[in-house]
C-alpha positions as CSV (number, residue, x, y, z in Angstrom):
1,X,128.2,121.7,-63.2
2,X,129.7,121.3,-66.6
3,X,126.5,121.4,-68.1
4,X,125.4,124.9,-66.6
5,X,129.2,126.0,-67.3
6,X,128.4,124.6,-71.2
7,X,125.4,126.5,-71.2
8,X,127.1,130.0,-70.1
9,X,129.7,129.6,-72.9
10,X,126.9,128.6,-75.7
11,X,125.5,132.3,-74.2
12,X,128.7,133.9,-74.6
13,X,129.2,132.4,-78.2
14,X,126.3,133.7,-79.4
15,X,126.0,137.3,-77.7
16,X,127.5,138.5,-80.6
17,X,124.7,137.2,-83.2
18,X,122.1,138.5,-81.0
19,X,123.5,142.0,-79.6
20,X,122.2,143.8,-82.9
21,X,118.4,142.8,-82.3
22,X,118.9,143.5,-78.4
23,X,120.1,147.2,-79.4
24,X,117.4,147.8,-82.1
25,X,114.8,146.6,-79.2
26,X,116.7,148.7,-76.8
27,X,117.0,151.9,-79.0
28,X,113.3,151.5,-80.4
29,X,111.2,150.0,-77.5
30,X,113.0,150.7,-74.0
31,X,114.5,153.9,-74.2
32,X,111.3,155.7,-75.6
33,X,109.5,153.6,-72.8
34,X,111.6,155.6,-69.7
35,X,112.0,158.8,-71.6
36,X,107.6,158.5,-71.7
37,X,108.4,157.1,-68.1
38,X,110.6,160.6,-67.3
39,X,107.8,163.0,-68.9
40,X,105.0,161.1,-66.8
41,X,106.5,162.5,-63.5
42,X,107.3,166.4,-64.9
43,X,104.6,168.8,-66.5
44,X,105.8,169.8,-69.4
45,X,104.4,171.7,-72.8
46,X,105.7,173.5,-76.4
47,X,108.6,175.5,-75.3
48,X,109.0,174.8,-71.9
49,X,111.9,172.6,-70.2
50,X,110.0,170.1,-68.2
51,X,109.6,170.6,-64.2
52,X,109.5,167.7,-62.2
53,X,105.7,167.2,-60.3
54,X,106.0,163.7,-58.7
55,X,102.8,162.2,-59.2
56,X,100.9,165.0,-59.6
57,X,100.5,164.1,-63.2
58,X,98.7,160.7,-61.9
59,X,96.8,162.4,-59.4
60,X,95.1,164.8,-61.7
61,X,94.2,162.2,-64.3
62,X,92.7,159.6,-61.3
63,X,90.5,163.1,-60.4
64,X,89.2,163.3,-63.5
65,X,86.3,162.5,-64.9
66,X,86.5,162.6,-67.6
67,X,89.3,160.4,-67.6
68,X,87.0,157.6,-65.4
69,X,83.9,158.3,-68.7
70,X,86.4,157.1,-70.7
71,X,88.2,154.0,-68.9
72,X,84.4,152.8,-68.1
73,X,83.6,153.5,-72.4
74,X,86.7,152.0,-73.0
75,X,86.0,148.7,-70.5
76,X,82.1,148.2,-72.1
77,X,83.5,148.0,-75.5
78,X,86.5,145.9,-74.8
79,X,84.2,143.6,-73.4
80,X,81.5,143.3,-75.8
81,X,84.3,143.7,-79.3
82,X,86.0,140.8,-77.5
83,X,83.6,138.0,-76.5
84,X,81.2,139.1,-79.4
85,X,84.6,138.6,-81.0
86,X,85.5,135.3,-80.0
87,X,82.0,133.9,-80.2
88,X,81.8,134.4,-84.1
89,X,84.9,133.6,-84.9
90,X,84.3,130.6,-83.1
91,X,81.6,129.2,-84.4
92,X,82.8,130.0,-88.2
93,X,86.0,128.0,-87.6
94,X,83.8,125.1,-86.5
95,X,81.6,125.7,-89.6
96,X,84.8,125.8,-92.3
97,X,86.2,123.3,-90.4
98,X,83.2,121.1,-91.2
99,X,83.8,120.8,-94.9
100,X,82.2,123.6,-95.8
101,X,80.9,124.0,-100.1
102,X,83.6,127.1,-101.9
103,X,86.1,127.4,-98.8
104,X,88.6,129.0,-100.4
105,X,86.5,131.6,-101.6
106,X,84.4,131.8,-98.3
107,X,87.8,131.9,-96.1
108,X,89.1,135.3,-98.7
109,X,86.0,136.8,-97.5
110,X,85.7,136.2,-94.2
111,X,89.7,137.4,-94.5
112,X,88.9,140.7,-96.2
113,X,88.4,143.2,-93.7
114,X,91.7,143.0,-92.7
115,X,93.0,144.3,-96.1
116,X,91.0,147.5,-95.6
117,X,92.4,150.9,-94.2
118,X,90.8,151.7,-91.0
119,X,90.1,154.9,-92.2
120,X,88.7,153.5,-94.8
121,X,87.1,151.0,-92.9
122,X,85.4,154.0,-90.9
123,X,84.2,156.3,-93.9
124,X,82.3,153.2,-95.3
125,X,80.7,152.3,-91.9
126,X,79.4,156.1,-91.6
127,X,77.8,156.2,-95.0
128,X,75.8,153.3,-94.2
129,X,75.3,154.0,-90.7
130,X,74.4,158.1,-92.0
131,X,71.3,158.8,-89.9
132,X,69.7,160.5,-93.3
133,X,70.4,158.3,-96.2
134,X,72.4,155.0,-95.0
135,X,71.5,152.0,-96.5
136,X,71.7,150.1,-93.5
137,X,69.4,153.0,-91.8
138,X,66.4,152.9,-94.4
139,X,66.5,148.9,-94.3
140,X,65.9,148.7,-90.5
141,X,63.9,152.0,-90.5
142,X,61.7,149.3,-93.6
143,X,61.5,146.3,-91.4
144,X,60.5,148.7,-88.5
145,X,63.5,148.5,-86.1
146,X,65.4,151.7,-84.4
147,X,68.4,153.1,-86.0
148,X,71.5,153.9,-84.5
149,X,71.3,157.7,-84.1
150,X,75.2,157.8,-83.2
151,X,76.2,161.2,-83.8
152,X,73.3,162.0,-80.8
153,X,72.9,159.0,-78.2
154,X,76.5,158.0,-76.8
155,X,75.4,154.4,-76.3
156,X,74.4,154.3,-79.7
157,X,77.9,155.4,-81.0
158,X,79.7,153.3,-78.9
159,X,77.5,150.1,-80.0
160,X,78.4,151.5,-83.8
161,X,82.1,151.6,-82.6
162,X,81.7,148.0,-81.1
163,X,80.3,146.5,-84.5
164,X,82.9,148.6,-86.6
165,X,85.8,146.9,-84.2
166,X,84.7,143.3,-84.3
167,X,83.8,143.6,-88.7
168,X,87.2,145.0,-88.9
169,X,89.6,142.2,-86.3
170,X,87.0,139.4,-86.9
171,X,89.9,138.0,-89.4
172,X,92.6,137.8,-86.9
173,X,90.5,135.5,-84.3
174,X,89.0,133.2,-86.9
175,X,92.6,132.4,-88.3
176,X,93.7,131.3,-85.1
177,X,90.8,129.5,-84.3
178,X,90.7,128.0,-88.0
179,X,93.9,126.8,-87.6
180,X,93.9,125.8,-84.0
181,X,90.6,123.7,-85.1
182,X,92.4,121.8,-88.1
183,X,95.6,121.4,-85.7
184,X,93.0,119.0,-83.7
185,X,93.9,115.2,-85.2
186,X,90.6,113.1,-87.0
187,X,91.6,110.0,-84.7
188,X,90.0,112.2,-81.5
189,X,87.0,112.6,-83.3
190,X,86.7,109.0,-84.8
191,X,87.1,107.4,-81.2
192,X,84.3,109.8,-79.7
193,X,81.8,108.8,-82.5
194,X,82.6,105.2,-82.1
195,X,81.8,105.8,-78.2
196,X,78.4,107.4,-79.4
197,X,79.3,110.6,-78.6
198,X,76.8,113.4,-80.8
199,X,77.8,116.6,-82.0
200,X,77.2,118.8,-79.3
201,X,78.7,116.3,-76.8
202,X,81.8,116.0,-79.1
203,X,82.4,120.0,-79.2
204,X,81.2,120.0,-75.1
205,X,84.0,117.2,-74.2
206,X,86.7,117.1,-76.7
207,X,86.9,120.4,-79.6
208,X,86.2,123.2,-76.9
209,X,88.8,121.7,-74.3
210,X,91.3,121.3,-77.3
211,X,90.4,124.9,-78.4
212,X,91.0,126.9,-74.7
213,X,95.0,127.3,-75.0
214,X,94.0,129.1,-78.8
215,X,91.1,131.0,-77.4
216,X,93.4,132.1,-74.0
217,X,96.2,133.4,-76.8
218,X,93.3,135.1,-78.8
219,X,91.6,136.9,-76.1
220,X,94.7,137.9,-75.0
221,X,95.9,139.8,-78.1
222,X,92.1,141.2,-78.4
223,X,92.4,142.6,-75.0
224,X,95.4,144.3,-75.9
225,X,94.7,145.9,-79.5
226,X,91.0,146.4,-78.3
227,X,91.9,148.6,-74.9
228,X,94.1,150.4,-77.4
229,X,91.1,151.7,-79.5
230,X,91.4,154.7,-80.9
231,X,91.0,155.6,-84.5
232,X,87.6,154.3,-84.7
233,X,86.1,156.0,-82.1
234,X,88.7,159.5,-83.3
235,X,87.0,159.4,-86.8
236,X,83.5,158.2,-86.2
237,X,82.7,160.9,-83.2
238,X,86.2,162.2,-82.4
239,X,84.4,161.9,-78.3
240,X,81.4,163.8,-79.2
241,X,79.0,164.7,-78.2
242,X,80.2,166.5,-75.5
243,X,83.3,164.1,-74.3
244,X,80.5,161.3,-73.8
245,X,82.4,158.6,-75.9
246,X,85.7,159.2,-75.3
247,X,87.8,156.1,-74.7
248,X,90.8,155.7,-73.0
249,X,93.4,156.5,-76.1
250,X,91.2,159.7,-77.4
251,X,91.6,161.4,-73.8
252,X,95.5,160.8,-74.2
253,X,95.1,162.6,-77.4
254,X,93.2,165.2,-76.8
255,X,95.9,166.2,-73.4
256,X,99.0,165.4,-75.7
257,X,97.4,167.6,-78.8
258,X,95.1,169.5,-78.2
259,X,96.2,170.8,-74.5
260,X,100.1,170.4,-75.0
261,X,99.9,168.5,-71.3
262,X,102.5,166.0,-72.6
263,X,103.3,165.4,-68.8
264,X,99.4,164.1,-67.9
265,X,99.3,162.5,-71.7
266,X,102.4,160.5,-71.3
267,X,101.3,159.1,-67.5
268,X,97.7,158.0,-69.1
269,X,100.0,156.0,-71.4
270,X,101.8,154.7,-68.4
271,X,98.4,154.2,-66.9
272,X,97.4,152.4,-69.5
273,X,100.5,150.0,-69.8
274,X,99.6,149.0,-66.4
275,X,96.0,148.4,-66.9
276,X,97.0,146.3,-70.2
277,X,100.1,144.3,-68.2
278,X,97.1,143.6,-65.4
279,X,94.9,142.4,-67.4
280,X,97.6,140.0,-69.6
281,X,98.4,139.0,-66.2
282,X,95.8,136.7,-65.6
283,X,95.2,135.3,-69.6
284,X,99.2,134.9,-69.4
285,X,98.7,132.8,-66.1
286,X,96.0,130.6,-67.8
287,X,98.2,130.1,-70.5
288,X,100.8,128.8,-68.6
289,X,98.8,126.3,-66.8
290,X,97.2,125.1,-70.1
291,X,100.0,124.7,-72.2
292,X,103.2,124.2,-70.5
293,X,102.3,123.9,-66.6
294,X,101.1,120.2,-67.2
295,X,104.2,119.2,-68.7
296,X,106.2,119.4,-65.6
């Protein structure tokens, strides 16, 4: 009893150190959350006071279909960015992590994508993706492959949008990884090669078990930025053609911008806050059981 009525006075104590961050998240996160909440349930445009529509705002969207195009555009590429994602980034942590010759060097590179622009990031992508005189065109139109005609075929943009996405947040899942991997301590490693353990039965049986909780709190984040896409697909084919390759966060611009239905864009944004809590529903339960779940 005295311990819980300790505890409630430490709280007390230090409410007042604390009460400026909890107003700043207040005034910038919550209250622009339920005002977004408020327009989700009202249509409402450029000079007009908004009239509450219940969920007619949902409805519409969920009888869209352009609105299901881009959720199922938006799911294929989350998917592939992701696990392509987390694949590569893998097995380069594993590789620096092996003693590799001019780390340093290798790890700025690997680590330079993340200083770009993605705008930037986008125009150099579509000069050497350009259908006509791209480098990367002519070299596999040379070695006799097909090019990625993405300004015509939608799969073909969205696969250039997929590449794009995993080049540009590569960095992010390799660090975590990397550091994750030189977290693991040599003595693990020395007892499984004194056992006999090989290589591959070393990463089977002790790195990758080591490595889920830092792969869980990767794929997690990925999920999240990557079902946020947006200004990759908006600048390589703004939709086009014809709305085909749309995702998810270019159909809530085009309603808020470009139809002034800030009452169906704001509940795609709600819609998508759900999809995204749903989906770090599951990661956050796994990493619960893998990092704190067995301590108890």
């Amino acid at each position: 009893m005295s311990a819980i009525s300790g505890a409630v006075s430490d709280n007390r104590r230090a409410l007042p150190f604390v009460a400026p961050a909890l107003i700043l998240i207040g005034a910038v996160i919550l209250l622009p959350a339920f005002y977004v909440l408020y327009l989700s349930f009202n249509e409402s445009t450029f000079g007009r006071a908004p009239t509450f529509v219940g969920f007619a705002n949902y409805a519409r969207i969920l009888a869209d279909p352009y609105f299901w195009r881009a959720l199922l555009n938006t799911a294929v590429v989350v998917l592939i960015v992701v696990h392509v994602e987390l694949a590569l980034a893998l097995g380069m942590a594993l590789l620096f992590a092996s003693g590799l010759p001019f780390r340093k060097w290798l790890i700025a590179a690997v680590l330079a994508p993340y200083a770009v622009s993605e705008v930037g990031a986008v125009v150099m992508w579509r000069t050497i993706f350009d259908p006509d005189a791209g480098v990367m065109t002519r070299l596999l139109e040379s070695l006799g492959l097909p090019t990625l005609e993405w300004s015509v075929w939608p799969s073909h943009g969205l696969a250039l949008v997929a590449i794009l996405s995993i080049w540009l947040h590569l960095p992010f899942t390799f660090i975590i990884l990397y550091a994750a991997r030189l977290g693991l301590p040599a003595e693990i490693y020395e007892a499984a090669r004194i056992d006999g353990a090989g290589p591959l039965q070393i990463f089977r049986r002790v790195t990758f078990p080591l490595l889920i909780p830092a792969m869980l709190v990767a794929m997690l984040f990925r999920y999240i930025f990557a079902f946020r896409l947006f200004s990759e697909v908006w600048l390589l084919t703004q939709g086009g053609p014809a709305r085909t390759t749309e995702v998810v966060a270019v159909y809530l611009y085009l309603e808020a911008f470009r139809y002034n239905n800030f009452g169906v864009a704001t509940a795609t944004g709600w819609l998508m806050v759900l999809a995204s809590l749903l989906l770090a529903s599951f990661y956050l339960r796994r990493i619960y059981k893998e990092m704190f779940a067995r301590g108890e």
